[in-house]
C-alpha positions as CSV (number, residue, x, y, z in Angstrom):
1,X,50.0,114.8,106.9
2,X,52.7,116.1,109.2
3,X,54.7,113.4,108.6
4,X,54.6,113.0,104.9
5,X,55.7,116.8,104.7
6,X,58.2,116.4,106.9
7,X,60.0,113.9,104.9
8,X,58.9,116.0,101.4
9,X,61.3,118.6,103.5
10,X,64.3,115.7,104.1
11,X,64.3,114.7,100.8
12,X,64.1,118.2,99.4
13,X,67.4,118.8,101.9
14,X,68.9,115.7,100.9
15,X,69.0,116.9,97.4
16,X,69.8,120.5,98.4
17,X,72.8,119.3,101.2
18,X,75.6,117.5,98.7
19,X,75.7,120.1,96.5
20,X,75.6,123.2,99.2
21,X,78.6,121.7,100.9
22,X,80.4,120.5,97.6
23,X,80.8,124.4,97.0
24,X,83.0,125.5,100.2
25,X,86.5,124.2,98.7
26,X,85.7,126.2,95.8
27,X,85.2,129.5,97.6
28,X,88.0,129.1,99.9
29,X,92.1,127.9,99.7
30,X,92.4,124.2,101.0
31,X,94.3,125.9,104.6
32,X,91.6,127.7,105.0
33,X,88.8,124.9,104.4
34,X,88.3,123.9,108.2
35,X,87.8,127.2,108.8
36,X,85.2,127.5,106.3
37,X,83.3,124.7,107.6
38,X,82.8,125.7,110.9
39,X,81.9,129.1,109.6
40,X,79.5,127.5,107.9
41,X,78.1,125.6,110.8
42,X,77.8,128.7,112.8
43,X,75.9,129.9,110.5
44,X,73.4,126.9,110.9
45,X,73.3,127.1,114.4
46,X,73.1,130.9,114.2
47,X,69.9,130.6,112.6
48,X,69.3,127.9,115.4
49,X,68.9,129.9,118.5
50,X,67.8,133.1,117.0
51,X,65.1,130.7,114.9
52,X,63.1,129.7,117.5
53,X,62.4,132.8,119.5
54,X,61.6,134.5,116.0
55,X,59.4,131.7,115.5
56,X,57.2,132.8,118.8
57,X,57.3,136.3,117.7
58,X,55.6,135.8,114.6
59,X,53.2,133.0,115.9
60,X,51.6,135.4,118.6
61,X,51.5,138.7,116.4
62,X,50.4,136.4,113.4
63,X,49.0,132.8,114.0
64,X,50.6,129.4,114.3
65,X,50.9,129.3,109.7
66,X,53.4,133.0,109.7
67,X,56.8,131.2,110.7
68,X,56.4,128.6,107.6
69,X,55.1,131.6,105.3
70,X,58.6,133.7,106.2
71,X,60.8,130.7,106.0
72,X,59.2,130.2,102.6
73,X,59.8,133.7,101.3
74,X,63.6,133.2,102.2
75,X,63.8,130.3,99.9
76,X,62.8,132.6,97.2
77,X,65.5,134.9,98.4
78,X,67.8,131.8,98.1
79,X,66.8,131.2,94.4
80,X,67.5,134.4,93.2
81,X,70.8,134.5,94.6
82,X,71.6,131.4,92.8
83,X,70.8,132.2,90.0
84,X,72.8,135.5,90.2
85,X,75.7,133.8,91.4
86,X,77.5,131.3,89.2
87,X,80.7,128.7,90.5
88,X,83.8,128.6,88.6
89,X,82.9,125.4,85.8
90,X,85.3,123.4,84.6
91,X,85.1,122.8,80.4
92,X,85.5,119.2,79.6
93,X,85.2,117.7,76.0
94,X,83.9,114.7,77.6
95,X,79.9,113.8,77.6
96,X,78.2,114.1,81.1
97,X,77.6,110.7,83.3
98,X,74.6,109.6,82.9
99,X,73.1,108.8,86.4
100,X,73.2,105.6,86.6
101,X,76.6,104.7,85.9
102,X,77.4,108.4,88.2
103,X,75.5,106.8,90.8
104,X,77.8,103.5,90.4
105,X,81.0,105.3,89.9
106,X,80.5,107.5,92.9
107,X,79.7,103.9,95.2
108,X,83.0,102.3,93.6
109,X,85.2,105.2,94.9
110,X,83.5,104.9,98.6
111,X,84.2,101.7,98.8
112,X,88.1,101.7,98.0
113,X,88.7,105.3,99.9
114,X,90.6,104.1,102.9
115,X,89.9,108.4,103.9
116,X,86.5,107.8,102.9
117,X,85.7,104.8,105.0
118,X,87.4,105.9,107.9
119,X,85.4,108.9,108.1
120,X,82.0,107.1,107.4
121,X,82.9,105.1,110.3
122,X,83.3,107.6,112.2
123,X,80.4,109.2,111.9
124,X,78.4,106.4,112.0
125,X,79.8,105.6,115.4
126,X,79.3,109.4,117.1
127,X,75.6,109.8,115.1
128,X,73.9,107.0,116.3
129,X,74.6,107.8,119.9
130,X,74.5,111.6,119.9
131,X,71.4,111.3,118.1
132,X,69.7,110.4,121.6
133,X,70.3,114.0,122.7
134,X,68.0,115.3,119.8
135,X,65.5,112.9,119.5
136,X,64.5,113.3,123.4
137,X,65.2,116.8,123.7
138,X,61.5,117.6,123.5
139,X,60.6,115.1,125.8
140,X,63.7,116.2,128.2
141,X,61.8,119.6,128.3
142,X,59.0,118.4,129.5
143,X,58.6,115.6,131.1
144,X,62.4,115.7,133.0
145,X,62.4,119.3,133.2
146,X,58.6,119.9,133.7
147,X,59.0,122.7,131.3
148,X,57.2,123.6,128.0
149,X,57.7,125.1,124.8
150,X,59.5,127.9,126.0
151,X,61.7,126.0,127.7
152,X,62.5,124.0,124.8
153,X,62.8,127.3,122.7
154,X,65.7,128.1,125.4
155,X,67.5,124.5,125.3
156,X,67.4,125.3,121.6
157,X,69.0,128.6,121.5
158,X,71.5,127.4,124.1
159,X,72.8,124.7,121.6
160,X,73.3,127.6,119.1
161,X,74.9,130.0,121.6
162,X,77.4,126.8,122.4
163,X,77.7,126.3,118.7
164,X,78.9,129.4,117.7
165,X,81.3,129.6,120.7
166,X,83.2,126.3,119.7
167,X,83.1,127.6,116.0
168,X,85.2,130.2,117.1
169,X,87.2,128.4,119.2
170,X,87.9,125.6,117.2
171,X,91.0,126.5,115.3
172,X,92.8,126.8,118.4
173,X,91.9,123.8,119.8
174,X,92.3,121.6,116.7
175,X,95.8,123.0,116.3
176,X,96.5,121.4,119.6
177,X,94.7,118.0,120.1
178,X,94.4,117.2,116.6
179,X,91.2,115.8,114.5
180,X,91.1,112.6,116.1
181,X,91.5,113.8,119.7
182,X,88.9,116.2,119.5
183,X,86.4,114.2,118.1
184,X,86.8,112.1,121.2
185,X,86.2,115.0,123.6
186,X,83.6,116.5,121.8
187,X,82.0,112.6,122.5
188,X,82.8,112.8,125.7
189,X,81.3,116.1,126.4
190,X,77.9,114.7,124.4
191,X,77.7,111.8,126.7
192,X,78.3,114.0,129.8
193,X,75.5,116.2,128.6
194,X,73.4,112.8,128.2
195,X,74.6,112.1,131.5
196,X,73.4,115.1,132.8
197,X,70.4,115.5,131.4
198,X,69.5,111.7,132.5
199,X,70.3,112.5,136.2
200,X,69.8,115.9,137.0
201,X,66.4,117.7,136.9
202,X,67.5,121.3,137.1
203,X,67.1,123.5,134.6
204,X,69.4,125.9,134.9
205,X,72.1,123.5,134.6
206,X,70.3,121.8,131.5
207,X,70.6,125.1,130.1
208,X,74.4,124.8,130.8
209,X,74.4,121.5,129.5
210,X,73.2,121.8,126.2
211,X,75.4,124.7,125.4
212,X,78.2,122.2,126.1
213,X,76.4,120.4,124.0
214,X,76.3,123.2,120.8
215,X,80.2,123.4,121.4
216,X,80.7,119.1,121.5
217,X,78.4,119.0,118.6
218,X,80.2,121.2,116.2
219,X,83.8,120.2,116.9
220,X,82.8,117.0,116.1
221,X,80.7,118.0,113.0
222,X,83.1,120.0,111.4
223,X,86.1,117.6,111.6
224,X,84.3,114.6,110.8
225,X,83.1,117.1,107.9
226,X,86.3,118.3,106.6
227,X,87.7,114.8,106.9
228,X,85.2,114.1,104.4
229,X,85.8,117.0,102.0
230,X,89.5,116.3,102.2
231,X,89.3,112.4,101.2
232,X,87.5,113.3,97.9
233,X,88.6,115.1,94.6
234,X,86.7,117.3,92.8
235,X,85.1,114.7,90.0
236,X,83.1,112.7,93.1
237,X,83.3,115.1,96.0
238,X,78.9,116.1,95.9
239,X,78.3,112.4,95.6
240,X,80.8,111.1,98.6
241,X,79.6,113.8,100.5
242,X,76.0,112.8,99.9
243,X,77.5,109.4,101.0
244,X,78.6,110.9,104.0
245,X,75.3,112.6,104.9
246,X,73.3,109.2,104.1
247,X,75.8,108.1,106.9
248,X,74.9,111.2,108.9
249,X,70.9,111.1,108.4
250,X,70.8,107.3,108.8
251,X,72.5,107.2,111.8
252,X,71.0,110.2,113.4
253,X,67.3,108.4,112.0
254,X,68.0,104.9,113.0
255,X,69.3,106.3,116.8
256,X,65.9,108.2,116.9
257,X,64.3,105.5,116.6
258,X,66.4,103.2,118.6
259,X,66.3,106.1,121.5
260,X,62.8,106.3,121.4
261,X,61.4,102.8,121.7
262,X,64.3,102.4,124.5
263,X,62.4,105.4,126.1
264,X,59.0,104.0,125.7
265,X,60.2,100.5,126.9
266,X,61.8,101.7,130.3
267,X,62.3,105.8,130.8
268,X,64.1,108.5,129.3
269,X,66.7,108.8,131.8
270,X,67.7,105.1,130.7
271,X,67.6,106.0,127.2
272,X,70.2,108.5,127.9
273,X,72.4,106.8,130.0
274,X,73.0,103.9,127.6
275,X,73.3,106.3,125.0
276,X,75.9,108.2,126.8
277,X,78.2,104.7,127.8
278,X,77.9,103.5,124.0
279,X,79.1,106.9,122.7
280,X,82.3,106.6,125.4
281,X,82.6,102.3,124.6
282,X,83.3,103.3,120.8
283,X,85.8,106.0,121.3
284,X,88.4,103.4,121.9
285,X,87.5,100.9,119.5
286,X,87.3,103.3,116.7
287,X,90.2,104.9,117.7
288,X,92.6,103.1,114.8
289,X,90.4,104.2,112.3
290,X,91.9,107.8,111.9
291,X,90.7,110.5,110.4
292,X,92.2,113.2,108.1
293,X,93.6,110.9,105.9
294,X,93.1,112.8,102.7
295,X,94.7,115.8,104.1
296,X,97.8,114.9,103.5
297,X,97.1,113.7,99.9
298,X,96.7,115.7,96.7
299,X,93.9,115.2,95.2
300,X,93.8,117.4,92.1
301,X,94.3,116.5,88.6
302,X,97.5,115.3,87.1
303,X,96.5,114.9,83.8
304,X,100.3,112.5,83.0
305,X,98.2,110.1,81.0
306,X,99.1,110.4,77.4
307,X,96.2,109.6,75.2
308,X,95.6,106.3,74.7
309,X,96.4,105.3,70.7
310,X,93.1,104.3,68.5
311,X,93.3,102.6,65.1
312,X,90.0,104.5,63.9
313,X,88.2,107.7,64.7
314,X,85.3,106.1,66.1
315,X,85.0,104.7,69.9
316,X,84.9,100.9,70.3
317,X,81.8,99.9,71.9
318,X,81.7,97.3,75.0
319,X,84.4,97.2,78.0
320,X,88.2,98.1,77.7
321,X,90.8,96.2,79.2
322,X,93.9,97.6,79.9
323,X,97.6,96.1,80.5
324,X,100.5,97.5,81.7
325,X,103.9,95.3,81.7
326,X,106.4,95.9,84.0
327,X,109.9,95.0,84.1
328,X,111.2,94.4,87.9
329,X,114.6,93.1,88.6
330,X,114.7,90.6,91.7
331,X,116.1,92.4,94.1
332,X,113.1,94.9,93.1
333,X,110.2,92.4,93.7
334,X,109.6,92.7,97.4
335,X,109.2,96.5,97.2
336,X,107.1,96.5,94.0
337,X,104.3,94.3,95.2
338,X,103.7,96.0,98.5
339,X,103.3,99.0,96.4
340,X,100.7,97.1,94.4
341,X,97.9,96.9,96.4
342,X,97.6,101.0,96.8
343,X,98.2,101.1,93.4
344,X,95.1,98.5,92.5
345,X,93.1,101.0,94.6
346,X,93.5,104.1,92.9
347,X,92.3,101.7,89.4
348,X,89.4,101.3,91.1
349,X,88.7,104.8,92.7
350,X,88.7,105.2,88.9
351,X,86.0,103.1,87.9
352,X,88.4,99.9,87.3
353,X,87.3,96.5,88.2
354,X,88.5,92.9,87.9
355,X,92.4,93.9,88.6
356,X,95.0,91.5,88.6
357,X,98.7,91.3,88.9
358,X,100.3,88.5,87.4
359,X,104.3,87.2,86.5
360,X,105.4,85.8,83.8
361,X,106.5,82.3,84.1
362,X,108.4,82.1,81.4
363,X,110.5,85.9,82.4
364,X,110.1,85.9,86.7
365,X,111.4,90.0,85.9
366,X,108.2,90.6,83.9
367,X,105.1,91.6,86.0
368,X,101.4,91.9,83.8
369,X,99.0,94.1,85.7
370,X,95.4,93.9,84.6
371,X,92.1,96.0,84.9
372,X,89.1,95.8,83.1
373,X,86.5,99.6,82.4
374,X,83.0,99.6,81.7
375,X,84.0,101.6,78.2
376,X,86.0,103.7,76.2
377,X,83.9,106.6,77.5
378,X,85.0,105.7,81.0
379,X,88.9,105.2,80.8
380,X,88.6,108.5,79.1
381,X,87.1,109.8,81.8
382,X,89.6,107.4,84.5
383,X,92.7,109.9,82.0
384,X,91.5,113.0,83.6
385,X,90.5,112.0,86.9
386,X,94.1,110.2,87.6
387,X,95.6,112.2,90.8
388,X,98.5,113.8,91.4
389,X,98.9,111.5,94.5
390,X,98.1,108.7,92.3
391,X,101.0,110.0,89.9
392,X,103.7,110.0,93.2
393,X,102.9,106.4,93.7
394,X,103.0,105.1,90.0
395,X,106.5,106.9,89.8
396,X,107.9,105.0,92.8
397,X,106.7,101.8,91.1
398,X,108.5,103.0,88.5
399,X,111.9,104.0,90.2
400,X,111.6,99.9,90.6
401,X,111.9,99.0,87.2
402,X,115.1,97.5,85.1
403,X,117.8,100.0,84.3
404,X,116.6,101.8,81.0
405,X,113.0,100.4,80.3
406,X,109.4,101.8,81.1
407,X,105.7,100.1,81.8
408,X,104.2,99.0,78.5
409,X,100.8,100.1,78.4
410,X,98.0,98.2,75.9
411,X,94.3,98.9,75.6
412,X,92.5,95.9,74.4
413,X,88.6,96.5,72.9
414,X,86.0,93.6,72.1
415,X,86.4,92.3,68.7
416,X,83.3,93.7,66.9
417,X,82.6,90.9,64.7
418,X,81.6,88.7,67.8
419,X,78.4,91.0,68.1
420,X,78.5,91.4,71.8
């Protein structure tokens, strides 16, 4: 029974998560953004150390049940400040997804977000490991430390006290290593906490420990968080995220597991140990996989597409394939195709699929891109989701073209007398 409520409560977070965070770049300026996240996980691990020792409080004035009761009530609370606070909506004339092909879109972006995939990676590679410290913290309390529940309540709010010190000094310290290089520390300090924890059986310094571990944990958290919110525009940004914490959760889930049976197999003091030299193994071979990407991208709307010409009022049905003709002179050709490849990617951040890029044999000036949509309804949709980024590029590829001309653009619809 515990466990089936237990993961009631992860999926209820899992729907709750994506959305929460999707809200921060909306309450705050993009400079401000990293900021905002670590506020925002201080918060969390505010709630973290004073949590538990409100927790034993209330279970010995009022029973084991009163911390689940409270903690219940303050969901309520949540509620009606939702529903008294509304976010800034955006009007569009165009239907909503339907989930399915959200679902899809969402997926498609992932995988051709070099940002994105950088970050997942990321993450993947610091969860998995870290998550060794969580899933035996328990069993560090008391079986390593020959402590108990209060001891554990202590551990706890040590984390949250180490938390909330890095969130304020995390500005400062990004400013001067830079995403990339702090994520490795804060690795490094996890593992030395791992370390620790696996060799030492003091528990004074555990307490020490684990507040380096609060600090690690957030710095890495929050940048592997904003790298995440700055590699996605507004249109998919709750669904990568949620892509993101499926990363996060899996990892962190699959490393439980992983930690555990390694535990149960030879001690915990192993499990630690090879947790702590796999974290410090991957921090150089991730280290070309960079984060922060998308921070020096924009991201927002550009809304240069013209609207694409119909014959009739009424929508075609089936899949759209679109053309654009270039005209490159030769001395031009080099520079245009390396540009092509980026260029095929933002098609198919915007649901595009089955590109191609082909030259005429007949004219070897004339270049014939190709990309096919799922419908009308979509490449509407691709019109207003183009970036302004995505606009820079297409305007260098232009800059290539043959004095005085410009890309010819075609839509092409099925035929509908062939009935499919």
């Amino acid at each position: 029974l515990l466990l089936v409520f237990t993961f009631i409560f992860g999926t209820g977070a899992a729907f709750i998560a994506p959305a929460w965070q999707a809200i921060v770049p909306k309450l705050v300026p993009r400079e401000e953004l990293s900021s905002a996240i670590a506020l925002n996980s201080m918060g969390i691990n505010i709630s973290r150390a004073i949590g538990p020792a409100l927790a034993g409080f209330l279970i010995v004035g009022a029973g084991l049940a009163s911390p689940f009761l409270v903690n219940a009530l303050s969901v309520v609370g949540i509620v009606a400040a939702l529903w008294w606070w509304s976010s800034e909506r955006t009007t569009s004339t165009l239907p909503p997804e339907h989930i399915g092909g959200a679902i899809r879109a969402g997926l498609r972006y992932a995988v051709y977000s070099g940002p994105l995939k950088a970050t997942l990676v990321r993450a993947a590679a610091f969860f998995l490991f870290a998550s060794a410290f969580w899933a035996m913290l328990p069993l560090i309390a008391r079986e390593v430390l020959s402590g108990g529940a209060t001891l554990y309540g202590i551990l706890l709010t040590s984390v949250g006290a180490g938390a909330v010190v890095g969130a304020f000094l995390l500005p400062t310290i990004k400013k001067r290593l830079g995403a990339d290089s702090l994520v490795a520390a804060g690795t490094v300090g996890t593992a030395t906490v791992l370390l620790i924890m696996a060799t030492v059986g003091n528990q004074v310094i555990a307490v020490a420990a684990t507040a380096l571990a609060g600090l690690s944990w957030i710095a890495v958290l929050s940048s592997l968080n904003v790298s995440a919110q700055t590699s996605l525009p507004d249109w998919v940004r709750a669904r990568g995220l949620s892509i993101f914490l499926t990363v996060f959760f899996g990892s962190m889930s699959l490393g439980s597991l992983l930690w555990g049976q390694v535990a149960s197999i030879w001690t915990i003091p192993v499990a630690l140990i090879i947790a702590a030299v796999g974290a410090l193994a991957l921090i150089p071979l991730t280290w070309r996989t960079r984060l922060g990407q998308g921070e020096a991208l924009d991201l927002t709307p550009s809304m240069h597409w013209p609207e694409p010409v119909l014959a009739t009022d009424a929508a075609p049905d089936g899949p759209v394939m679109i053309q654009v003709t270039y005209q490159v002179a030769a001395p031009n050709h080099q520079a245009f195709q390396s540009l092509m490849p980026a260029l095929a990617n933002s098609r198919r951040q915007g649901v595009g699929y089955r590109w191609g890029l082909m030259n005429d044999a007949a004219d070897p000036e004339r270049f014939v891109e190709t990309w096919w949509e799922a419908s009308w309804l979509d490449h509407q949709r691709h019109h207003v989701r183009v970036t302004k980024d995505s606009r820079k590029l297409q305007e260098r590829i232009k800059a290539l073209q043959s004095a005085s001309t410009e890309p010819i653009v075609r839509h092409f619809v099925m035929p509908t007398a062939l009935g499919f």
